[in-house]
C-alpha positions in Angstrom: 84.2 113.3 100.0 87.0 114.5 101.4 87.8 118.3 102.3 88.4 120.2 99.5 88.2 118.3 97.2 85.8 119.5 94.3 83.3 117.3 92.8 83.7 116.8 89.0 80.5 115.4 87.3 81.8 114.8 83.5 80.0 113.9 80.3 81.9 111.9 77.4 81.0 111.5 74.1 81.9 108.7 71.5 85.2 109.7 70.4 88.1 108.0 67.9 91.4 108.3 69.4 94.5 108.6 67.5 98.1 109.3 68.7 100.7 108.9 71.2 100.7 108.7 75.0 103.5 108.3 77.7 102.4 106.3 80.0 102.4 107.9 84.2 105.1 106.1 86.5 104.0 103.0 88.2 102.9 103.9 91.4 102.9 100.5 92.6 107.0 100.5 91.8 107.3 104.6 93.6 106.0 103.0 96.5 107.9 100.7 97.2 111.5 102.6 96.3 109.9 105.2 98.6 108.9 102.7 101.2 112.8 101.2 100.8 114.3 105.0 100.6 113.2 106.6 103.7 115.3 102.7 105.4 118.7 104.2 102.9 120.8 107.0 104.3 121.8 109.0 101.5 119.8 110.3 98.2 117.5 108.2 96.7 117.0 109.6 93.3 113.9 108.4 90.7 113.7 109.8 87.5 110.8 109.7 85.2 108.4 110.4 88.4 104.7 111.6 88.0 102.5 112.5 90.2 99.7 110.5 91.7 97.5 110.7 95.0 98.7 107.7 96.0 102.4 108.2 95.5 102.2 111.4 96.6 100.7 109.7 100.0 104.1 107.8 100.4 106.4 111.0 99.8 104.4 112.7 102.4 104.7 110.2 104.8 108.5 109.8 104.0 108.7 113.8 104.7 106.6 113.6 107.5 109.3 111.3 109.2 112.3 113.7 108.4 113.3 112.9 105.2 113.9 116.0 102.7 111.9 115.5 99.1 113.1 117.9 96.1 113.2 117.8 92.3 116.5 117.9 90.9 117.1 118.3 87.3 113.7 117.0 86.2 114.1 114.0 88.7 112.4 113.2 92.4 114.9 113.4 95.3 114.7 111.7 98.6 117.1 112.2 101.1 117.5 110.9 104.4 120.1 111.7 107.1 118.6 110.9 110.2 115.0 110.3 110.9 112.8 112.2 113.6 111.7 111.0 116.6 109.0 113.2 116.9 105.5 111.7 117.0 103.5 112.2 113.8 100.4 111.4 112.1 101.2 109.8 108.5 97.4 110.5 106.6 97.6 108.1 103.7 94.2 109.5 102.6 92.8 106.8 100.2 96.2 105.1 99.8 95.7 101.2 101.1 99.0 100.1 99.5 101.3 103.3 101.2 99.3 102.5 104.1 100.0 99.1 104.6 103.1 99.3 103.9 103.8 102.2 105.8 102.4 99.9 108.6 105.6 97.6 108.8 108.1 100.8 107.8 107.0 102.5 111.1 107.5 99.3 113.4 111.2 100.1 112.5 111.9 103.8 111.9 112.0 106.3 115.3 109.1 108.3 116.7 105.4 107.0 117.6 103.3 107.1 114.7 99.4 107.4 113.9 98.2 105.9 110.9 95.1 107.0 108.9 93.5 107.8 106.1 89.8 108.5 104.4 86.9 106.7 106.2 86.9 104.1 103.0 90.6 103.1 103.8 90.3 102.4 107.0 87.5 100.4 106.3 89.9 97.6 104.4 91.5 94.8 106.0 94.5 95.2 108.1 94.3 92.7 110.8 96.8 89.6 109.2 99.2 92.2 108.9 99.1 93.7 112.0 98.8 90.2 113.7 101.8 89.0 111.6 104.1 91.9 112.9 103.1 91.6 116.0 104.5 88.1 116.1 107.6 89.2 115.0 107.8 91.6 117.5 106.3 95.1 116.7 104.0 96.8 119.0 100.8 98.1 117.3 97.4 99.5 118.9 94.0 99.7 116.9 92.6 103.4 117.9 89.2 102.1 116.4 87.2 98.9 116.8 89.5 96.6 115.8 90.5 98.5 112.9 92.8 101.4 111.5 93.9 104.0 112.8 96.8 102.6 114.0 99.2 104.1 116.8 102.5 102.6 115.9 105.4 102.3 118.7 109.1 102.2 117.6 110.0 99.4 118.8 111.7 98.1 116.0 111.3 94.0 115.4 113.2 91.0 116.8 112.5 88.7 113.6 111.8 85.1 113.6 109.3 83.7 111.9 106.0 84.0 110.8 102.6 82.5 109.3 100.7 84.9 107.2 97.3 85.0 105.2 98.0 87.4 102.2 95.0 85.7 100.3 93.5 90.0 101.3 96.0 91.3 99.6 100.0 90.5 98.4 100.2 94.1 100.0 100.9 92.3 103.5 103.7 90.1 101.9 105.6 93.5 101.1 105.4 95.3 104.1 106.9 93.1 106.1 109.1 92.6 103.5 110.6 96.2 103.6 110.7 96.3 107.0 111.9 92.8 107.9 115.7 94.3 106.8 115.7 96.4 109.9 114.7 93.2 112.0 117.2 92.3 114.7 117.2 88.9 113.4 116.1 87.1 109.7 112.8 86.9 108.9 110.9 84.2 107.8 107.2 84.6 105.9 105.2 81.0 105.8 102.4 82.1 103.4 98.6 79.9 104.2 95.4 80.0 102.1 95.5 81.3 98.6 98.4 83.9 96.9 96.6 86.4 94.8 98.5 89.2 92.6 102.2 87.3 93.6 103.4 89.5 90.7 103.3 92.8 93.3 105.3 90.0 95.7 108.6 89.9 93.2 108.1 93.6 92.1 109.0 94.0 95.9 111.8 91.5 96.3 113.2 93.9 92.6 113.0 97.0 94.5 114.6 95.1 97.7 117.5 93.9 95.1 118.0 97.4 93.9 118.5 99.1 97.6 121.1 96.1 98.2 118.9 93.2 99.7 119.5 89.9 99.1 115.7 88.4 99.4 115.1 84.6 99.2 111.8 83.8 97.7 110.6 80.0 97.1 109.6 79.5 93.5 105.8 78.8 94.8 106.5 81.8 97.2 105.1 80.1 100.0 107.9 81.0 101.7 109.8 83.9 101.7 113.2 84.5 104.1 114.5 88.3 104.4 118.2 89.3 106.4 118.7 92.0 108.1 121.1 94.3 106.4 122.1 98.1 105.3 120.1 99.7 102.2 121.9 102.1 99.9 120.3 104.7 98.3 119.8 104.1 94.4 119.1 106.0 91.3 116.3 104.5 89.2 113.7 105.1 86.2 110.8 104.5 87.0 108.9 102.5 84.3 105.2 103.2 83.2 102.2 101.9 84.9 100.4 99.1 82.9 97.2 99.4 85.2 96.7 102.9 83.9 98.3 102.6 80.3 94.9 99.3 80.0 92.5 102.6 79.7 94.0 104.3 76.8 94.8 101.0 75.4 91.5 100.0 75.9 90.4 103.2 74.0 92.3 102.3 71.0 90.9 98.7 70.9 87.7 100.0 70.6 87.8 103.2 68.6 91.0 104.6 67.4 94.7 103.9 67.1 96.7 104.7 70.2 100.4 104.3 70.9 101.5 104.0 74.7 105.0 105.1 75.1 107.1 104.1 78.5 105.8 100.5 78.9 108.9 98.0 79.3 108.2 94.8 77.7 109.8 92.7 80.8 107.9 94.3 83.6 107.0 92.7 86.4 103.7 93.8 86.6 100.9 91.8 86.9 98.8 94.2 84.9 101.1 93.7 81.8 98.5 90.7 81.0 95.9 93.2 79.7 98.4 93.0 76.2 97.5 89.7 76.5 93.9 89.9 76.8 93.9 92.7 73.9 95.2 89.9 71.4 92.9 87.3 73.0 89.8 89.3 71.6 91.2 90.3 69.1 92.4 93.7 68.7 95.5 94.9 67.0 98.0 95.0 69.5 101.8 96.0 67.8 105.2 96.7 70.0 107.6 99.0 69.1 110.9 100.7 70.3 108.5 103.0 71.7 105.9 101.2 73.9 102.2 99.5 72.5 100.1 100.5 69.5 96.6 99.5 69.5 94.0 99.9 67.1 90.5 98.9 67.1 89.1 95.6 65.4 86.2 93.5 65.5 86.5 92.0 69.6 85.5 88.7 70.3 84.3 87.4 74.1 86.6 85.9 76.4 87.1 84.4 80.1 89.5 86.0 82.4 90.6 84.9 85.6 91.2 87.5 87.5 93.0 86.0 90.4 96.4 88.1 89.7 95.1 90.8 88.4 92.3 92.1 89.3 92.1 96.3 89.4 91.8 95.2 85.5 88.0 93.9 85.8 85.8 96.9 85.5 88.1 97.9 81.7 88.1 94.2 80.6 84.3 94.7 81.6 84.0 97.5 79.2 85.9 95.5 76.6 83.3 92.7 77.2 80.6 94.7 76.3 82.0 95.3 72.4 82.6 92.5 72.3 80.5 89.6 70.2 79.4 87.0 72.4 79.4 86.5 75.9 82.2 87.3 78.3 83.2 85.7 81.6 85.3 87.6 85.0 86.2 85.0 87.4 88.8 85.2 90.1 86.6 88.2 91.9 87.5 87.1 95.6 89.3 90.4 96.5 87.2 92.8 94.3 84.7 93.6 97.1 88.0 95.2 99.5 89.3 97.7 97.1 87.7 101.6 97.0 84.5 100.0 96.3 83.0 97.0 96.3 83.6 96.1 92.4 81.8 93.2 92.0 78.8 95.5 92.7 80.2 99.2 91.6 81.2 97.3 87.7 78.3 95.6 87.4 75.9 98.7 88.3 78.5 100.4 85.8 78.0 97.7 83.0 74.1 98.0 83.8 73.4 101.5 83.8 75.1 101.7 80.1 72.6 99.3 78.8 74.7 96.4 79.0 73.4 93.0 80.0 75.7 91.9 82.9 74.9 89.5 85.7 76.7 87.7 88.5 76.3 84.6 89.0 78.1 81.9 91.1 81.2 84.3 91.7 81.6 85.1 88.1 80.8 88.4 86.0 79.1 87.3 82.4 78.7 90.1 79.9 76.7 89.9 77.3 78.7 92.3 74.3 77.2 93.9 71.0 76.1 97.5 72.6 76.9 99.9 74.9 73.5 102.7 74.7 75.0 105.5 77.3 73.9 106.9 80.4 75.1 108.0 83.6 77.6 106.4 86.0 78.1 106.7 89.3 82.2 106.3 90.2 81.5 105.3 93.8 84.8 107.1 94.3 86.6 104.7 92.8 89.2 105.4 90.3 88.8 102.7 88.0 85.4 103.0 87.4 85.7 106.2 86.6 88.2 106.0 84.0 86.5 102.5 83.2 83.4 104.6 82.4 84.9 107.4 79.9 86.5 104.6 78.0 83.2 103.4 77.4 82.1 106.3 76.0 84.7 105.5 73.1 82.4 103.8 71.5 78.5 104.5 72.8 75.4 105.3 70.9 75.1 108.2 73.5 76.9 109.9 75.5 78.1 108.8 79.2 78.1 111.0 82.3 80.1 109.8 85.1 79.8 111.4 88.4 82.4 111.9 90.5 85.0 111.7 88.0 87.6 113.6 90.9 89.0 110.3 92.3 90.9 109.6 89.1 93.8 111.4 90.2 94.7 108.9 92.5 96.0 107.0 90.1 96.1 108.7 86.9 95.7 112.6 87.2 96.9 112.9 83.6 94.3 110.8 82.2 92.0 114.0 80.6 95.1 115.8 79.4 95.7 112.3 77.5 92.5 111.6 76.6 91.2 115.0 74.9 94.7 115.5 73.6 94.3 111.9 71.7 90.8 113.0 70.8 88.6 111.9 73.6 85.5 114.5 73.5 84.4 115.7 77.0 83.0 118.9 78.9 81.7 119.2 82.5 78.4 117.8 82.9 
């Protein structure tokens, strides 16, 4: 655990949720307009910001490198007149996505840089991107055994071209997308293997668009062709996060009626599918001016391939098990490189509930029709965690997860939410 942080051991009780929710900013979207900001002279401005771990990993990494960060009028400020050249250690804590790309923003901003984080981040791959901007002309040192932390020279990048494997993660794609507008000369991603999440891939040629870039993306995006050029600082809403609004969602589904403000209809976000998957088994899903409303319904089994979207599997996995019938998660390739292993961490979730899950051939099957209770260890993993206390919604007993802390780093608002909606829950 890291320092000072206190460990919260929680116990939830079946609960009916009714109301309205806004959903928290996407921190996959504040990410990336930070990652873009601290490369735009000027005032970046992004209203309707809330705070996460992870986003607050990229403002502090953005500050860290001279930029000034203020609230203004209810809205987050970042400006940036010149950058230091200072040396400085960027800790991105448990933040893989402001890591990585963090990774390529350093090749091309001044001052040497060490990157690190928790002992569980810098255990997740880094090597395709570090071999990919090497090739393009960045110099980068592993400081442990062929792993983060990274020391980070400012050399800046002479372009070109190269071959990447982003089957890890789309988060490589997007580094070197940020940073390949600083590049000396165009830049030229060849994707090999298997694309995974390419949804993350055009959120990041948006953001790009916004700040002024002109990115060329194929329509397979197997190849992807960046030009150097001069962001501008933007003003932007930030729209809600569909990998957090899924929980509260989810809630309704299975016990309640539950309206999710701030969700835009067009987003790019992969996670946006889980509206799909709610109708798919059935539950009342109804837009409005407003955002989502969910209510609960009988649920019937599905299959979901989970190839784009996969932070979704341990909630769809909850879903699965009210479900009548047998449920099937496939596309799990990338689930074992995220804060846990989650082929393993949902399925011990699923299990220790009293719900009949096995794997089998690289596919989770649930087996719906009850959820009993019991305890729940988070692993430190966010969403299983928040996965858990969903399923409490609806159990014949109550569920106690332990260390319930790490769900601020993506959704620290989730228990004001969730007891203000209904959700019943004291300290275990």
């Amino acid at each position: 655990m890291a320092r000072g942080v206190v460990e919260l051991d929680l116990m939830f009780e079946k609960s009916h949720l009714m109301g309205e929710v806004s959903a928290p900013a996407s921190k996959s979207y504040v990410q990336r307009i930070v990652a873009c900001a601290a490369l735009a002279k000027g005032d970046t401005v992004m209203r309707g910001y809330t705070e996460c771990d992870d986003s607050q990993k990229a403002l502090k990494a953005v500050e860290s490198m001279g930029a000034t960060v203020f609230e203004r009028n209810g809205a987050m400020v970042l400006r940036v007149e010149a950058l230091s050249d200072d040396p400085h250690v960027l800790d991105f804590g448990g933040s893989a996505t402001s890591m990585r790309i963090f990774t390529g923003v350093s090749c091309v901003t001044p001052g040497l840089k060490k990157l690190t984080g928790s002992a569980q981040l810098l255990r997740r791959p880094m090597s395709y991107l570090v071999d990919s901007l090497r090739e393009l002309g960045a110099k980068i040192e592993y400081l442990g055994n062929n792993s983060p932390p990274l020391l980070v020279h400012p050399t800046g990048l002479r372009g070109g071209s190269t071959v990447l494997d982003a089957s890890v993660s789309s988060q490589f794609t997007s580094s070197i997308m940020i940073c390949s507008v600083k590049a000396r000369e165009g830049v030229r991603i060849s994707h090999v293997g298997p694309l995974a999440s390419t949804g993350y891939i055009r959120m990041t040629a948006r953001v790009l668009e916004m700040f002024g870039s002109t990115p060329k993306l194929s329509a397979d995006l197997r190849e992807i062709h960046i030009e150097p050029c001069e962001l501008r600082p933007v003003e932007v809403d930030v729209e809600g996060d569909y990998s957090s609004a899924a929980y509260i969602l989810a809630a309704g589904a299975i016990n309640g009626e539950v309206l999710v403000r701030n969700l835009n209809p067009y987003s790019l976000q992969p996670d946006k599918i889980f509206l799909e998957h709610l109708k798919h088994m059935g539950a009342k899903v109804e837009p409005s001016d407003k955002g989502f409303r969910v209510s609960s319904s009988m649920l019937d089994a599905s299959e979901f391939d989970l190839q784009e979207s996969p932070d979704l599997a341990p909630i769809l996995g909850v879903l699965a098990a009210y479900s009548n019938g047998t449920s099937v998660l496939k596309g799990l390739e990338r689930l074992k490189y995220k804060e846990s292993d989650r082929v393993s961490t949902t399925l011990e979730m699923l299990r220790s509930l009293g719900v009949d899950a096995t794997y089998l051939e690289g596919q989770i099957r649930i087996k719906g029709g009850c959820v009993a209770g019991g305890t729940v260890d988070s692993h430190g993993d966010h969403r299983i965690a928040l996965a858990a206390a969903v399923a409490a919604t609806g159990s014949q007993g109550p569920v106690r997860v332990t260390g319930f802390e790490c769900f601020r780093k993506s959704y620290p608002q989730f228990l004001e939410h969730y007891t203000n909606l209904g959700g019943r829950v004291q300290q275990s």
